[in-house]
N, C-alpha and C positions, 0 to 999 in steps of 0.2 A: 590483382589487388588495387592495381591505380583505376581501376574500371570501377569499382567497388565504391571507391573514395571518391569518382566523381559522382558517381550516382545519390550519394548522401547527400539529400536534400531537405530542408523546415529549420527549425531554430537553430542554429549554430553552437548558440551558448547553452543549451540543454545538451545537444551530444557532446559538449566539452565537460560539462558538469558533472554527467554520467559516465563519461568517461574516466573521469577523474576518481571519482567515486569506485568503479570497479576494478581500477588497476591500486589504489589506495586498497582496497580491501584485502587485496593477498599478503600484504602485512601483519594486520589483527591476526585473520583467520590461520594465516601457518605460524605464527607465535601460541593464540590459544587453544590450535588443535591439540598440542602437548600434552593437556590434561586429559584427552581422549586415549594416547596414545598412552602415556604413561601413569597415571592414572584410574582411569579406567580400562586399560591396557585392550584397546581397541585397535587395529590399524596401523597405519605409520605416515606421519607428519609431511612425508612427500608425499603418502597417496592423499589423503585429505586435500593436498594443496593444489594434485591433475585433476581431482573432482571439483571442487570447486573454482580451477582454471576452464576445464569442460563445461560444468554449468553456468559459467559465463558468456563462452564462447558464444553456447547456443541462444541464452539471453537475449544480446547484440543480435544474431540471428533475427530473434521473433521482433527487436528494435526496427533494421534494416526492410523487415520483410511488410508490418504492420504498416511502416510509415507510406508506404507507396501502393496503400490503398487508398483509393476516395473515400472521405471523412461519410459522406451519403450513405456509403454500401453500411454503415456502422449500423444505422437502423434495422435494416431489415434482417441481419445478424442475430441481433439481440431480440427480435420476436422467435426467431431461430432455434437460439441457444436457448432460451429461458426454460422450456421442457426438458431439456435436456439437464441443463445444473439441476431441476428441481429432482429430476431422478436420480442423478447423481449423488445428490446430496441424503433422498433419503434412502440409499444403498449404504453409503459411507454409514450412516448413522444407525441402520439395520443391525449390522454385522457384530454392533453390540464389543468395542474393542475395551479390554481393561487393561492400563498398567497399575502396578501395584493396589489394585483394588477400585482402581479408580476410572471412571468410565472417559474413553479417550475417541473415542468414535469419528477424529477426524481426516483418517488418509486412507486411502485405498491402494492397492499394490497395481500395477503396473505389466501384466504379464510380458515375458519374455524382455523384459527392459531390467528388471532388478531395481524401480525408486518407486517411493512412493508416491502418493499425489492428494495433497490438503486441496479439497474439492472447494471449500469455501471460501477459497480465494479465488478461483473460476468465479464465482460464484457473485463474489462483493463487486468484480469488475463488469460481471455482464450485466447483473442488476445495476448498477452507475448506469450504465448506456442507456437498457430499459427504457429508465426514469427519464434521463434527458428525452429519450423520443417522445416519451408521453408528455413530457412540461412544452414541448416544440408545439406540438399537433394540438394545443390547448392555448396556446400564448392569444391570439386575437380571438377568445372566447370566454364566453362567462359560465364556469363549470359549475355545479353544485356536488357540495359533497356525495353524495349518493349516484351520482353519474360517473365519481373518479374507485369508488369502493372496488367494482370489480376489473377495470383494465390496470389499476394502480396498486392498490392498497393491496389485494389480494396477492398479487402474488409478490410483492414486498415482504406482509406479512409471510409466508407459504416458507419464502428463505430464511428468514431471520428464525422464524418456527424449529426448521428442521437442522439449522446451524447451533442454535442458545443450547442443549442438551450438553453439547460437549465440548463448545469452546463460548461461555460466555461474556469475554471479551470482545471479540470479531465481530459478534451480534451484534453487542452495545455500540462499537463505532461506526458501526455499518448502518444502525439507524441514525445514530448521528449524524451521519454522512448524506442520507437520505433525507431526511427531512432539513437541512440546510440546504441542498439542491434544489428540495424544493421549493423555500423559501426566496432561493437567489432565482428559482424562474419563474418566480411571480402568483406560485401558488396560496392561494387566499391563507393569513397568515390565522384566522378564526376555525381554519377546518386542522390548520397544521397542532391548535391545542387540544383539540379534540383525539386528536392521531397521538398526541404525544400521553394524555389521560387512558386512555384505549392499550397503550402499548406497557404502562404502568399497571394498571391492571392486571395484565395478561400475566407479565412478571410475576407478580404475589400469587396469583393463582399454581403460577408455575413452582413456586418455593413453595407454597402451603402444601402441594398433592407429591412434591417429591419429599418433602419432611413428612408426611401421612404415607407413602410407598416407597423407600427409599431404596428398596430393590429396583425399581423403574432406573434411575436414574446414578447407581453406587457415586455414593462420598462428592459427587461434583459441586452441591449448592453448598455444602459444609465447605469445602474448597475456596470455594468464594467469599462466603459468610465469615471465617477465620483470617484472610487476608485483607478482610476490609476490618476487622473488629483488631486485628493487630497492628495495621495502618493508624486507625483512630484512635488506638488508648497509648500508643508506642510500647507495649509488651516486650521485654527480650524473651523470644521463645526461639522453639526449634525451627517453625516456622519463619522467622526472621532471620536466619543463618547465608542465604542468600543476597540479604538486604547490606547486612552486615561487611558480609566479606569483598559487598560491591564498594560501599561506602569508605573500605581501610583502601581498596585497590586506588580512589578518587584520593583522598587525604596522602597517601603515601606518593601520588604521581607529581604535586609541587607544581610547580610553573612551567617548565618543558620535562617534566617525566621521565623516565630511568633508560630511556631508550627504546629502541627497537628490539622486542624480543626477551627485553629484561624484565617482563611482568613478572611479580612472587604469585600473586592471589590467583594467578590463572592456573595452580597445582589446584586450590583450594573451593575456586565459583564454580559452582555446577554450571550450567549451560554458558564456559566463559567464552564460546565462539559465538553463540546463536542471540538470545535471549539480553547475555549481560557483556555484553563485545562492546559497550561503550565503555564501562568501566575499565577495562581493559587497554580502549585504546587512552581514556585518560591517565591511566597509571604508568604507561610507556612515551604516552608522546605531551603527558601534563596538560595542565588549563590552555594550553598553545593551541593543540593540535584537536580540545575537544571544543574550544570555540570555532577553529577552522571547521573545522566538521557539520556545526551546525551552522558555517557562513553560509556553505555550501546547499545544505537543503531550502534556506531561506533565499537564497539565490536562484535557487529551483522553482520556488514557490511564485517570485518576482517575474521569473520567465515565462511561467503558467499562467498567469495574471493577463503577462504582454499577449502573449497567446489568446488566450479567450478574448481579452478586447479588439483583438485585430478582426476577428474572425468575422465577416459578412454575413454569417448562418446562425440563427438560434440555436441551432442542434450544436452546431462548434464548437458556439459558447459553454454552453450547457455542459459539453460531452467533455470537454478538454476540462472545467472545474470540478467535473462528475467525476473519475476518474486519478484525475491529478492532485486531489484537497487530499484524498486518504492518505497518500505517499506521505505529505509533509507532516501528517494528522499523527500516522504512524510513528516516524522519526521522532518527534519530540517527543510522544508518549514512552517513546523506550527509554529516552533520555531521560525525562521525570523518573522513570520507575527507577532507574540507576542509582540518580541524587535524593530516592525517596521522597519524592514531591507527589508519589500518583502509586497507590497499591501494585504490587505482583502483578502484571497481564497477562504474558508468555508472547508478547509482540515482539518481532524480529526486528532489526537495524533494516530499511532497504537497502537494497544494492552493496552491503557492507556483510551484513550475520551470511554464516555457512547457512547454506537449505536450496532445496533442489527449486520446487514450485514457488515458494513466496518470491523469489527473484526472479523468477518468469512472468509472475504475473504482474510483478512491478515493467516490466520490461514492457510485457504489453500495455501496459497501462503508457508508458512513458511513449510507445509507439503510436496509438491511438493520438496521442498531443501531438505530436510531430506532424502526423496527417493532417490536423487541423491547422499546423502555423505553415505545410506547405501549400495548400487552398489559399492561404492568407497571404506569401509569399506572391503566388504567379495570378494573383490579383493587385497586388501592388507594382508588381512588373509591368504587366499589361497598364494599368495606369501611370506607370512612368513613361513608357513608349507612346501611349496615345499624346500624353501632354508635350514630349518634344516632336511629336509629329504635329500637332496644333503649333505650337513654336515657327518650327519651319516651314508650315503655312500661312504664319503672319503675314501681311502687307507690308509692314513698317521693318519687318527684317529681310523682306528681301528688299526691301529699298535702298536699308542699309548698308547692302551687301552689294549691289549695284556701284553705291556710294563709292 
């Protein structure tokens, strides 16, 4: 183990952060598994709490194992993988999965493992890398839109395509994510309104043919269409029962919160591990513990920042904000959607909501950073060595020294 702990190497204050992060999580999570358990009479609240101890373990793992790759090897990875998610993804969405009528087409099972696997978060992170390789390979040239159409756009669009059917949240941020990447690496910002008119488009077209075939597609665009028309008019409906019982778990948590464990509304919030885990931990640990909470990602975000600026490499830069923006982008969207500031999404807590693959892929995600702040690292070393080696090659210090 002390073998282990010397070899941890790149930001210090990110594996402190996340670490922090993942041992705070077994709180929420073994407090609002209860509702699984008794409740929905699923399981039992220690096994809930060796699995999501297990899928952290392994997490850390992909943390440890990611970071002491060369930041370089990322590119040629992501020409790699990108066939791969794109098959991935349209198997996932093949398979045609419904829950209660409603088209869910986004995990695949896992043989001989027993978990499932949200393909599209594979998916969001290797397209991030992608992108950054192609804004790298393009930085000292002058592209035109119809030169970037097919290494770029295409297969940007290809994922977001075969991801919007059945999780049209994930999509929405993932372009969002995309076309800000591209913007921060310099891509002409007159092609990026074009992308963004093109990509609106597409949408409407996708709502007009699934309201005309709504077999294609069961109940998902109504899905979406209801949670934004209940967001904007403020309806109390059935639909807003979620919203609701988030918002009394907030109002009832006060300024330090009823405790650890003493949540009431976690009998009552549907997904009160996954989905609405903030509400939760603001009604136990109060306005205290849900501003620390968000010190902490914002602190995340501060170190990603440090990160990408340090880095020597375009791709670094690129790859570590590519990457690294969703996490934070994430978090607070969950956090909106809690205090009702931002519609329903079904976006997790990172490093915090119960779930197998979204905290893996965060984890990769947070790995890939780390590779880039340790390049950044043993170049600032080697430049501290060289400068007291110049040092005590002075003239004037060894004369001193003489002296």
């Amino acid at each position: 183990m002390t073998g282990v702990f010397q070899n941890i190497k790149g930001d210090k204050t990110i594996w402190a952060v996340v670490a922090l992060l993942g041992l705070f999580s077994f709180l929420p999570v073994y407090s609002a598994s209860s509702n699984l358990v008794y409740v929905v009479g699923s399981g039992t609240t220690f096994g809930y709490l060796v699995k999501h101890a297990l899928l952290l373990v392994l997490g850390f793992g992909i943390i440890y194992g990611i970071h002491n790759i060369p930041t370089r090897f990322f590119k040629g990875l992501s020409i790699i993988a990108m066939p791969i998610v794109l098959v991935l993804l349209a198997f996932t969405l093949a398979q045609g999965v419904t829950i209660d009528g409603a088209n869910a087409s986004r995990w695949i099972s896992v043989p001989l493992v027993g978990i499932s696997f949200q393909t599209s978060n594979l998916a969001a992170v290797v397209l991030m890398i992608y992108v950054a390789r192609y804004l790298t390979k393009i930085r000292e040239k002058s592209v035109t839109f119809s030169e970037s159409i097919l290494p770029l756009w295409a297969p940007v669009f290809l994922v977001l395509v075969l991801i919007l059917p059945a999780n049209f949240s994930t999509a929405g941020i993932l372009f969002c994510m995309v076309l800000l990447l591209c913007f921060l690496g310099g891509y002409p910002a007159k092609y990026l309104l074009g992308v963004i008119g093109t990509g609106l488009v597409c949408l409407t077209l996708f709502v007009l043919s699934a309201k005309a075939f709504p077999g294609m597609f069961p109940n998902r665009v109504d899905t979406w269409m209801s949670r934004i028309e209940n967001f904007s008019d403020g309806r109390d409906t059935e639909a807003d029962y979620q919203i609701e019982r988030a918002k009394i778990a907030i109002a009832t948590g006060g300024v330090v919160g009823k405790g650890a464990g003493k949540s009431i509304q976690k009998n009552f919030l549907p997904q009160s591990s996954s989905d609405f885990i903030y509400a939760i931990i603001v009604e136990e640990y109060g306005l205290v513990g849900g501003f620390a909470l968000m010190f902490f990602y914002l602190l995340l975000l501060f170190r990603i920042v440090v990160v990408a600026h340090g880095s020597d490499s375009i791709f670094g830069k690129l790859v570590a904000l590519g990457v690294g923006l969703p996490i934070i982008f994430q978090a607070l969207l969950n956090m909106a959607v809690a205090v009702e500031l931002f519609p329903v999404t079904g976006q997790n807590l990172p490093l915090i909501s119960s779930g197998g693959t979204s905290s893996w892929m965060t984890c990769l995600a947070i790995g890939i950073i780390l590779s880039v702040s340790v390049k950044s690292g043993e170049r600032k070393k080697k430049k501290d060595a060289s400068s007291k080696l110049d040092e005590s090659n002075n003239p004037l210090e060894i004369l001193s020294g003489q002296l």
